[in-house]
C-alpha positions as CSV (number, residue, x, y, z in Angstrom):
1,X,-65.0,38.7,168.1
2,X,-63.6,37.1,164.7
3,X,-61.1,34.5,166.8
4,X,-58.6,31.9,164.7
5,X,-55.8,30.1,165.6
6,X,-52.3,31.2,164.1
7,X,-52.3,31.1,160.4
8,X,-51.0,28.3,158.7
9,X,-49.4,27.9,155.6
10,X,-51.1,25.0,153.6
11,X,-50.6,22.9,150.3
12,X,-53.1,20.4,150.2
13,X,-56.6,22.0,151.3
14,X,-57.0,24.1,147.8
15,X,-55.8,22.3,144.8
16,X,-53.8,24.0,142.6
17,X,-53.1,26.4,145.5
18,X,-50.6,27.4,148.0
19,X,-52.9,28.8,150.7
20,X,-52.8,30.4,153.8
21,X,-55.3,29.0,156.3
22,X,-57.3,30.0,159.3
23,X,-58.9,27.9,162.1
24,X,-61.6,29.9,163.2
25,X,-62.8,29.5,166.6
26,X,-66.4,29.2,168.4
27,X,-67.1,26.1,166.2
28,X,-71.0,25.1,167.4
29,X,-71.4,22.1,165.2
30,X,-69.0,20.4,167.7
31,X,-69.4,17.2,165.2
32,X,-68.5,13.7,166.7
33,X,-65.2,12.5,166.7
34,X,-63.8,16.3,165.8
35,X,-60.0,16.5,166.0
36,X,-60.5,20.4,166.6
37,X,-61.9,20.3,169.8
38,X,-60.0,23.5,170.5
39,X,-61.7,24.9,168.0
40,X,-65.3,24.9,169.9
41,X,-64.5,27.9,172.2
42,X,-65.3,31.4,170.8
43,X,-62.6,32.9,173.5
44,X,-59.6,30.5,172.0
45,X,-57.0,32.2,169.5
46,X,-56.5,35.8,169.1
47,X,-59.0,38.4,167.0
48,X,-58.7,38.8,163.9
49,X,-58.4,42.4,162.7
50,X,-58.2,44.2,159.4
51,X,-54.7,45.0,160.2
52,X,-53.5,41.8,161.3
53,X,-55.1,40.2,158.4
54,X,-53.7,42.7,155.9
55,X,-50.8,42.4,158.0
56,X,-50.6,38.6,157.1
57,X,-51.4,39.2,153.5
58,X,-48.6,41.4,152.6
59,X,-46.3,39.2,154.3
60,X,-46.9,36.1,152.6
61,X,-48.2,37.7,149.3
62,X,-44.7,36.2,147.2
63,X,-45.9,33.0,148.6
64,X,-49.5,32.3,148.3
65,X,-52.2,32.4,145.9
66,X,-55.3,31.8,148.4
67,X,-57.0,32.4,151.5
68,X,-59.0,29.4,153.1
69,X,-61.1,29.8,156.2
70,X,-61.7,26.9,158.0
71,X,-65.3,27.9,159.5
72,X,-65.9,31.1,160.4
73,X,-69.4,30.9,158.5
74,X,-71.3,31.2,162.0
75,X,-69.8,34.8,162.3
76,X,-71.4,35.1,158.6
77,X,-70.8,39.2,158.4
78,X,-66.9,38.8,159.5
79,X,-66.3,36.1,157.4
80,X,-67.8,38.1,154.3
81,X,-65.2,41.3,155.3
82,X,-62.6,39.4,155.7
83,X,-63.5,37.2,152.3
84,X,-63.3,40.5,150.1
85,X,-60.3,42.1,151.3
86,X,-58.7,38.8,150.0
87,X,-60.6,39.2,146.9
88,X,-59.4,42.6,146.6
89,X,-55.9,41.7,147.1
90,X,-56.0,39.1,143.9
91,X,-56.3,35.9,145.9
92,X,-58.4,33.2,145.5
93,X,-60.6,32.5,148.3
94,X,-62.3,29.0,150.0
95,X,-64.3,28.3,153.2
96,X,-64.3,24.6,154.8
97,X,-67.3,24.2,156.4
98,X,-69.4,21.4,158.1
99,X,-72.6,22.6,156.7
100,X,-74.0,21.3,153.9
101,X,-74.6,24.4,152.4
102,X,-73.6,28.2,152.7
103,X,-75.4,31.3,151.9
104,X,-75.5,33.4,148.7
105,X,-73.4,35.6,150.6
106,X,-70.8,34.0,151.4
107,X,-70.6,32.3,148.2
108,X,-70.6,35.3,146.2
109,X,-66.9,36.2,148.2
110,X,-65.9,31.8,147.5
111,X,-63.7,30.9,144.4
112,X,-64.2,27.0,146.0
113,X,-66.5,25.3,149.2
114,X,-65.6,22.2,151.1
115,X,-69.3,21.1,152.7
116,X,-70.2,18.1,155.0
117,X,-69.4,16.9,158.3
118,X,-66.4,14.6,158.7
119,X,-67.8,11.3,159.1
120,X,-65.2,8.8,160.4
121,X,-66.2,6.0,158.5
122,X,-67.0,8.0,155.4
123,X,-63.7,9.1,155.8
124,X,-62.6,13.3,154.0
125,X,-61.9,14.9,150.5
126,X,-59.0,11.6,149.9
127,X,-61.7,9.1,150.3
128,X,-64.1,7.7,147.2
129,X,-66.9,7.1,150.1
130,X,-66.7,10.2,151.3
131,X,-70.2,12.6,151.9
132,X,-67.9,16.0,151.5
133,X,-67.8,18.2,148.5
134,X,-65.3,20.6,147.6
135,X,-66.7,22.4,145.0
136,X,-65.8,25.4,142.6
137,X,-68.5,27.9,142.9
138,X,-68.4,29.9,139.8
139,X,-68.9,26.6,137.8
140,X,-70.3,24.4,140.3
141,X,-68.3,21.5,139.6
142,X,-67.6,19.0,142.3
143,X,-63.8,18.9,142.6
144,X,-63.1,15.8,145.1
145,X,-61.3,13.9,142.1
146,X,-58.5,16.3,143.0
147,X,-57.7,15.0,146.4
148,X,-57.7,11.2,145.4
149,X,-55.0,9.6,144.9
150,X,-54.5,6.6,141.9
């Protein structure tokens, strides 16, 4: 089962982008210091169907521009569904993952990719330090200068 926690709408994740974002549960990179913790069991949330998703889609369609996925790649063949009925829809599309890579696959559904691990004292996206990427995938270009600030 394809769980996530109830949708959220977000405006910092995907620059450029209002976004409407799912926490997808059964997380098994359980990183150090996670602040998802909840996110770790497969059985937490509700499933996410075709119907609810489309559901979701048309009732926030006047709102957002993209879908972001906040894991999910671990149920790779979900993901990828789920990926192109956005696509199909008009709507840009992003995964954050904690890998430092993703398949062909799954990039071939991505308009942008957040990879890396949170490392505390690397700190996320905001910080120069950081070890995360978000990237665009159709040029490639690494986007972080878009979440710091000054």
């Amino acid at each position: 089962m394809f769980n996530v926690l109830e949708p959220q709408v977000c405006f910092q994740e995907v620059p450029g982008h209002i976004a409407l974002g799912f926490v997808c549960t059964g997380c098994p990179l359980r990183c150090p210091g996670c602040h998802s913790v909840d996110t770790w069991d497969p059985k937490h949330g509700e499933r996410l169907t075709s119907q609810r998703f489309l559901g979701l889609l048309e009732r926030y369609k006047h709102l957002m521009t993209c879908v972001v996925f906040f894991g999910g790649e671990w149920q790779e063949g979900d993901l990828v569904y789920f990926l192109k009925l956005a696509t199909q829809q008009g709507l840009a599309t992003c995964l954050y993952t904690g890998l430092e890579d993703v398949s062909e696959q799954l990039k071939a559904q991505l308009t942008y990719v957040k990879t890396g691990r949170y490392v505390a004292e690397l700190g996320g996206l905001a910080s120069h330090l950081t070890n995360q990427r978000f990237i665009e995938i159709a040029s490639g270009k690494v986007l972080n200068s878009l979440f710091l600030k000054g």
